[in-house]
Structures are given as structure tokens and as C-alpha cells.
C-alpha positions as CSV (number, residue, x, y, z in Angstrom):
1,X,-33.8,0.4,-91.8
2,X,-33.3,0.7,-95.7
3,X,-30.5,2.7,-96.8
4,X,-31.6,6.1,-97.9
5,X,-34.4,5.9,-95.5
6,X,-34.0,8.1,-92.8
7,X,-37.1,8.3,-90.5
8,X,-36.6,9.4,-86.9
9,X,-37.4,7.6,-83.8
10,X,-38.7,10.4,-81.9
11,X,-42.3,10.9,-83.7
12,X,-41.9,14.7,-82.2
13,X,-38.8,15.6,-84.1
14,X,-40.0,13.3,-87.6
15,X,-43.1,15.4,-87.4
16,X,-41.1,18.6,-86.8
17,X,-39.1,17.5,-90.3
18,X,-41.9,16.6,-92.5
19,X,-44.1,19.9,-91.4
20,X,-41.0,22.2,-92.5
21,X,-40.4,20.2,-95.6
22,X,-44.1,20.4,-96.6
23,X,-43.7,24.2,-96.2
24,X,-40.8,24.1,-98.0
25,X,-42.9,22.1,-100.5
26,X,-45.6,25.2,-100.3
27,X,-43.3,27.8,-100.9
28,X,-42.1,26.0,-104.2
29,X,-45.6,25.7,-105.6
30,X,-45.4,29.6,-105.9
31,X,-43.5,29.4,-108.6
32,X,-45.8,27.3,-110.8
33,X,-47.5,29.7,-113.4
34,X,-50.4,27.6,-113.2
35,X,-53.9,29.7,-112.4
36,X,-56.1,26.8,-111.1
37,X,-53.8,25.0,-108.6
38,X,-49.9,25.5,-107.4
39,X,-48.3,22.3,-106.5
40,X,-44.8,21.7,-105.1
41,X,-42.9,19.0,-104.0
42,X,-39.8,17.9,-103.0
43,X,-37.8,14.3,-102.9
44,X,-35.4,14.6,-99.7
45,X,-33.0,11.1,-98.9
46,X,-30.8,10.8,-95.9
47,X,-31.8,14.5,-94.4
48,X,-30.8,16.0,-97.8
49,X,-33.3,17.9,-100.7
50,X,-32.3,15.8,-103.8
51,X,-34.8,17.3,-106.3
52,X,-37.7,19.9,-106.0
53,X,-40.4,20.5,-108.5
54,X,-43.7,22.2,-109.2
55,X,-46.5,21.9,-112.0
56,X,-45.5,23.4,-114.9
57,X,-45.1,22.9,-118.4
58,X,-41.8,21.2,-120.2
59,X,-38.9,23.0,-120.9
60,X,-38.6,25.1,-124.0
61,X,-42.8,26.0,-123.9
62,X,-44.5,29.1,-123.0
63,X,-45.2,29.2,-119.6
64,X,-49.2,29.5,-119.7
65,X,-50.4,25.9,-117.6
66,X,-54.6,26.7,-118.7
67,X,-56.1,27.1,-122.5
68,X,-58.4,29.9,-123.4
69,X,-61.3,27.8,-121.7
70,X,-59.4,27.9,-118.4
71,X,-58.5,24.0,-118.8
72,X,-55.4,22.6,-118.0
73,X,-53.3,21.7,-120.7
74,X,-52.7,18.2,-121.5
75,X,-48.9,18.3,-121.2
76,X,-48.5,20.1,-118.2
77,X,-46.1,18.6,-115.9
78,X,-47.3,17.7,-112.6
79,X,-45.3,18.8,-109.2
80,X,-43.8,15.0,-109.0
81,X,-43.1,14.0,-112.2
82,X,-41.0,17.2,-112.2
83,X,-38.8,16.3,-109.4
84,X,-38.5,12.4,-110.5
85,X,-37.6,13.6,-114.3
86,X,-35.3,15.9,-112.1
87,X,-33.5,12.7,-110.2
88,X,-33.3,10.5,-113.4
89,X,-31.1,13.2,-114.8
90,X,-28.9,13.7,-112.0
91,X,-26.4,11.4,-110.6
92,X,-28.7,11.1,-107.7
93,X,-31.0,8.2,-106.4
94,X,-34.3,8.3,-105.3
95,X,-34.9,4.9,-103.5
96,X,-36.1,4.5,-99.9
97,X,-36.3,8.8,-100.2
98,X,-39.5,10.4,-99.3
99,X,-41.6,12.5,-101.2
100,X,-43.4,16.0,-99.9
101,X,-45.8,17.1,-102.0
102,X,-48.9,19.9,-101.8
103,X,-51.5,17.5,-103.3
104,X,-51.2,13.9,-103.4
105,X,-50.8,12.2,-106.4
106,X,-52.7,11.2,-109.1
107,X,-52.7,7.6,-110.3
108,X,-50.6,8.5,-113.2
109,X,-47.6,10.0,-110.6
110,X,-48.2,7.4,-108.1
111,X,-47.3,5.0,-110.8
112,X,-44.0,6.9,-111.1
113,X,-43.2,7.0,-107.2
114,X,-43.1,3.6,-106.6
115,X,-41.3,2.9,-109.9
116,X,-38.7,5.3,-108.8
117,X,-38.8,3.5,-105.3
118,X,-39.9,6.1,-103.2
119,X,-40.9,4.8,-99.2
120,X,-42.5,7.3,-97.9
121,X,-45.0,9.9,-99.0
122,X,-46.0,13.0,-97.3
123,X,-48.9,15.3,-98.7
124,X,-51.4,17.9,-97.5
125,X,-54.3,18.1,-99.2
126,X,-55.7,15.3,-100.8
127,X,-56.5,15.3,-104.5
128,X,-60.3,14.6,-105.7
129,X,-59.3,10.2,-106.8
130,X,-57.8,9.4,-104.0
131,X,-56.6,5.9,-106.3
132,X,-53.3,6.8,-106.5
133,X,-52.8,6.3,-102.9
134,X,-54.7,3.6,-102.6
135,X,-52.0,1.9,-104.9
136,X,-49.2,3.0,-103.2
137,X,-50.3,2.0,-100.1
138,X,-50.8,-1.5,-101.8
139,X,-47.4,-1.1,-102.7
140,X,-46.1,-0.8,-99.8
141,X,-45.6,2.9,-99.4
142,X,-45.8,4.9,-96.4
143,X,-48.4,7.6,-96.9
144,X,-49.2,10.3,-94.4
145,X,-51.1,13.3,-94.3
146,X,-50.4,16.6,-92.9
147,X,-53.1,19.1,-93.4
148,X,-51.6,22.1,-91.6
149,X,-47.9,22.2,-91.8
């Protein structure tokens, strides 16, 4: 097993893990100011939360995620590329960790997971292009879906 990596042998107790992080993951969503859609995540390595995030926009703006029109602004942050901006400036390493998010990722983010040398991803509801996963999977990415944690 990779170092980092820590995925149990007992499917029962891994399953038991990822369902509380993806809650976890849910609860963090609610602190997006986003109207159309909350999404959380969370990057954990070796049993241990080493960066959280939710969708949002960059430090220093107001905190308004939609336009007048009700569309998403184009430099909101999405849920991922918060918590991997989070690990690049921390003294903290994010490969062989797994990801926990509320949504998978777009192809944009999924770009930035396997960059950042994530192993495993772990979602709940799937987002509408489902290419992003496609290419992580090509890369070699564990992907699983929980729909009801």
C-alpha cells in the first residue's frame, strides 16, 4: 500500500469511514453562501482531515456566489479547488489522500486531483458531465459513489 493511503481491509469499517466523512463533507457545504448548490469536501490522508473546503468565492470578495440573473459567477471557487489551494499552502501533502466531496468533480477540478495526486475519490451525487470522472478513472483514481451517507 502507498504511503498516505490508508484504506481498510474490512469493507464494513472503510464504508463506515467514508459515510461519516461524506457527512462531514455535507455539513461543510452549509457554509457556502452559494444559492444554487452547496458543495463541501474534504481531503483526509492517513485517518487525518488535512484541508476542508466548500464553493465560494476568493478571499477578499463579497460573498454573493450568483449575479443578478441568478448565474454563477465565473470566479467562484469550487468545493475542491478550495481544499487543494488549501493543501498547497500548508506544509501538508496530498498524495495517495482521498478526497470526499458532495458533487463530483467537474473536468476542470478533476484536472487538479490527479495533479495533486489524490487516490481515491469519494462523492455523492454526481454532477450533470460526468467527464471528469471518466478521466480520473483513466488515471488511475479510485472513484466511488455513496449516495446516502
Amino acid at each position: 500500500m502507498e504511503e498516505g493511503f490508508v484504506k481498510y481491509s474490512d469493507p464494513a469499517k472503510q464504508e463506515r469511514y467514508d459515510r461519516a466523512y461524506l457527512r462531514m463533507a455535507k455539513q461543510w457545504a452549509t457554509l457556502s453562501h452559494c444559492q444554487r448548490k452547496q458543495v463541501g469536501s474534504l481531503i483526509v490522508k492517513e485517518g487525518m482531515i488535512i484541508s476542508d473546503g466548500y464553493n465560494g468565492t476568493p478571499t477578499g470578495f463579497e460573498n454573493d456566489c450568483e449575479d443578478d440573473n441568478g448565474d454563477t459567477k465565473w470566479y467562484v471557487l469550487h468545493a475542491e479547488a478550495n481544499a487543494i489551494t488549501k493543501v498547497a499552502r500548508s506544509t501538508n501533502d496530498a498524495r495517495n489522500a482521498t478526497l470526499y466531496l458532495t458533487l463530483s468533480p467537474c473536468k476542470e477540478c478533476s484536472k487538479l486531483i490527479h495533479q495533486i495526486g489524490i487516490k481515491r475519490l469519494v462523492f455523492i451525487e454526481k454532477y450533470k458531465d460526468d467527464s471528469g470522472l471518466n478521466f480520473l478513472r483513466e488515471a488511475g483514481v479510485e472513484v466511488v459513489q455513496i449516495e446516502n451517507p
